[in-house]
C-alpha positions as CSV (number, residue, x, y, z in Angstrom):
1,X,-63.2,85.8,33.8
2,X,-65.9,87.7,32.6
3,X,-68.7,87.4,29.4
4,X,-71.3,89.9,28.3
5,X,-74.8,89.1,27.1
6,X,-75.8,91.9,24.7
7,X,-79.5,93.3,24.7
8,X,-81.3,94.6,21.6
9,X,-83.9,97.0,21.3
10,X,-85.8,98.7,19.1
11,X,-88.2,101.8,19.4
12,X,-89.1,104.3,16.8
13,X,-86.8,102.9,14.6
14,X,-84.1,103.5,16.4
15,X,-81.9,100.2,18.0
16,X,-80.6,100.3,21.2
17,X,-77.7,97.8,21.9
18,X,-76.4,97.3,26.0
19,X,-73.8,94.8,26.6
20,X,-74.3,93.2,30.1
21,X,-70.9,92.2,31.7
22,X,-71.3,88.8,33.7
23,X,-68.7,88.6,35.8
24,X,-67.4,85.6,38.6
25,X,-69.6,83.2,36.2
26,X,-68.4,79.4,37.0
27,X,-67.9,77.8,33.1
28,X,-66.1,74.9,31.6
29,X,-64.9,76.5,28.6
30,X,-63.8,80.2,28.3
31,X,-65.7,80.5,25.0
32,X,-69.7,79.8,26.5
33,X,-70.9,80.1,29.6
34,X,-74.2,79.0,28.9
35,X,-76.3,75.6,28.4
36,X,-78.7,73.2,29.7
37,X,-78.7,73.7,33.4
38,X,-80.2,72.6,36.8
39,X,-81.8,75.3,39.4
40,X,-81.3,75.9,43.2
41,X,-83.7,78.0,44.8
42,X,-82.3,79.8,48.2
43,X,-83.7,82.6,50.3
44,X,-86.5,82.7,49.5
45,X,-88.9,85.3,50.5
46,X,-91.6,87.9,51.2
47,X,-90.4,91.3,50.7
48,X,-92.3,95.1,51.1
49,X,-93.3,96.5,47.6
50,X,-92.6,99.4,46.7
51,X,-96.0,101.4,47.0
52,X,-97.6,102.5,50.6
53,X,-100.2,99.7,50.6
54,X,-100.2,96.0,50.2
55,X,-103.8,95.0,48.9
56,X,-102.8,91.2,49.7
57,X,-102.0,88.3,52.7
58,X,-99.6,85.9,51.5
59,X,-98.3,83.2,53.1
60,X,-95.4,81.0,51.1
61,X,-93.8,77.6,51.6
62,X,-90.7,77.0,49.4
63,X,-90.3,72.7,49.2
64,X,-87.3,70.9,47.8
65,X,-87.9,67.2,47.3
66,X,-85.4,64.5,46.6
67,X,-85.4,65.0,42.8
68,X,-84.2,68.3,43.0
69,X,-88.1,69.4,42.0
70,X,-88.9,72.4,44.0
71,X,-91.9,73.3,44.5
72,X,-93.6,76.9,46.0
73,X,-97.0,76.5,47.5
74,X,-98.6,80.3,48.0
75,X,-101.9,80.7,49.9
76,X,-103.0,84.4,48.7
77,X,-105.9,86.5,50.4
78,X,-107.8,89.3,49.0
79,X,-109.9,91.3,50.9
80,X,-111.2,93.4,47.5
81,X,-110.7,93.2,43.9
82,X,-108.0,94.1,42.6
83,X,-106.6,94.7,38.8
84,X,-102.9,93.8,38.2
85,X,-101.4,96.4,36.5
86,X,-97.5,95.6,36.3
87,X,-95.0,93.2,37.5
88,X,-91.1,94.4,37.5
89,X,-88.7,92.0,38.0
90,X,-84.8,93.1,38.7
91,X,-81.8,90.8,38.0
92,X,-78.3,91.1,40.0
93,X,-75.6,88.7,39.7
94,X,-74.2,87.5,42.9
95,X,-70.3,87.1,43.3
96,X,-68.4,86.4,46.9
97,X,-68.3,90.3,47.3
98,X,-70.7,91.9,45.6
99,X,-73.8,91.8,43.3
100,X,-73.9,93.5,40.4
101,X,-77.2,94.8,38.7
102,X,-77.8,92.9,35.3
103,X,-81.5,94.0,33.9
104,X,-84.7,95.3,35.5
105,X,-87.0,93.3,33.4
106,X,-91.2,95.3,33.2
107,X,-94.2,94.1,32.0
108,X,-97.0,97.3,32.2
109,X,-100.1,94.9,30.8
110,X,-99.4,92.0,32.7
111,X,-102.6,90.0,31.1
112,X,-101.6,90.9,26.8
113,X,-98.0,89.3,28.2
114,X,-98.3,85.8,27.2
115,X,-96.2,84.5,30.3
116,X,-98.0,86.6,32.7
117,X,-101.2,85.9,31.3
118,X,-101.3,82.0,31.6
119,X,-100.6,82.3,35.2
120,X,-102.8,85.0,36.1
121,X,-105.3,82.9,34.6
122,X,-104.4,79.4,35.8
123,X,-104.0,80.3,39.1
124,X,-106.2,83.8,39.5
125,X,-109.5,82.8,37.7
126,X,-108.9,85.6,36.1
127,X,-108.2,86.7,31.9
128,X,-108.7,90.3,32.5
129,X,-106.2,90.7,35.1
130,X,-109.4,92.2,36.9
131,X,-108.9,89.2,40.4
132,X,-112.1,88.8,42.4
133,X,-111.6,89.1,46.3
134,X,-111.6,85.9,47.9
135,X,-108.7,83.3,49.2
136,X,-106.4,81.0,45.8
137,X,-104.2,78.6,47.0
138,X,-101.6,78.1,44.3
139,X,-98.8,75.6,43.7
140,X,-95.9,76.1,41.4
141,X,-93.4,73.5,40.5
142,X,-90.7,76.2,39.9
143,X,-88.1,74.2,37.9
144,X,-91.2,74.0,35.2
145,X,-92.0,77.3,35.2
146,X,-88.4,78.6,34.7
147,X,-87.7,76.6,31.7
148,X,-90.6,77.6,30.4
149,X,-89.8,81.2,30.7
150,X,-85.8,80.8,30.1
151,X,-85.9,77.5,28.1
152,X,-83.3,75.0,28.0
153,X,-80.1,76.9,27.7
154,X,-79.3,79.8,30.3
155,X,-76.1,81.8,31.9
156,X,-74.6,79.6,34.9
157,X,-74.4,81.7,38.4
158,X,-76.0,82.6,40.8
159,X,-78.7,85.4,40.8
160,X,-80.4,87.6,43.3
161,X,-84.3,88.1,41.8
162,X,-86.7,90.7,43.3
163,X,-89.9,90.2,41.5
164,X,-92.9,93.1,42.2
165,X,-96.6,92.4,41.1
166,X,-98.7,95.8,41.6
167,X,-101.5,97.7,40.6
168,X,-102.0,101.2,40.7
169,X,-103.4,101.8,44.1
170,X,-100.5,99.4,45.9
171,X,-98.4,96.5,46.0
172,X,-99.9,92.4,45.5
173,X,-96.8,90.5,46.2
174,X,-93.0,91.1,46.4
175,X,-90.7,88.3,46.5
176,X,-86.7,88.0,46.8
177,X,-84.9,84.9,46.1
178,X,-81.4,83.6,44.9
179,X,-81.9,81.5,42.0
180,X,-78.5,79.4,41.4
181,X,-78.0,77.5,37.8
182,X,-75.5,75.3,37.7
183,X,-74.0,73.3,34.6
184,X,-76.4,70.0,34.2
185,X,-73.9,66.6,34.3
């Protein structure tokens, strides 16, 4: 079975339509293959960016507790300031054989995103993007965080998530992690 999610864009007045396929994804009826959901977080971790230099230490512990809440808990050093320029995030879908590349999702002014923005300045001090050197210690109850980004209804499956936070002179943090929604009962 397979099910497309269609993506709409517009740019000097000109609208760009892309029809993802979803394919492998686990539904009840043939019709939807979306609604409310619960999250499983596996594999989680710390990956190379893609620039020459990382300008940050991280250290991450990923816990699940018996609610099904999990929770990350990120200790983050910086030796200088830095300025968070962009953060890129690319979704595949994972099947049994392959994964197949959904969206690459980029924010290039992390701080005028209001997503981006709340975080960088709950967590960072920070409502510039401009981060002082120094050492955060940061918790995030995940299952919050992606309902308030997805909201209550979203695609069931499973997804491999590469999310990249840079600047201009190198990379802050890189993180890879399968996200799996399944149907709520």
């Amino acid at each position: 079975m397979s099910h497309t999610l269609p993506s709409i864009r517009k740019a000097n007045g000109i609208i760009t339509i892309k029809v993802f396929r979803f394919q492998g994804l686990q539904c009840i009826s043939d019709i939807l293959c979306l609604g409310d959901y619960i999250t499983e977080w596996k594999n989680f971790t710390l990956c190379r960016g893609p620039k020459a230099r990382n300008l940050s230490d991280i250290s991450t512990v990923l816990n699940r507790y018996e609610n099904g809440t999990y929770v990350l808990f990120m200790n983050v050093s910086f030796p200088n300031d830095v300025i968070i320029h962009g953060i890129k995030i690319s979704v595949h879908e994972l099947n049994e054989v392959t994964k197949i590349k959904l969206w690459n999702y980029k924010v290039s002014e992390a701080c005028k995103y209001f997503f981006f923005a709340q975080i960088i300045r709950q967590h960072l001090n920070s409502s510039n993007c401009h981060v002082k050197k120094g050492f955060y210690s940061i918790e995030f109850n995940l299952n919050r965080l992606v309902r308030s980004y997805l909201g209550n209804r979203f695609y069931y499956g499973e997804f491999l998530l590469n999310l990249v936070v840079a600047t201009r002179q190198g990379n802050i943090l890189c993180l890879k992690y399968v996200l799996n929604f399944k149907k709520k009962s």
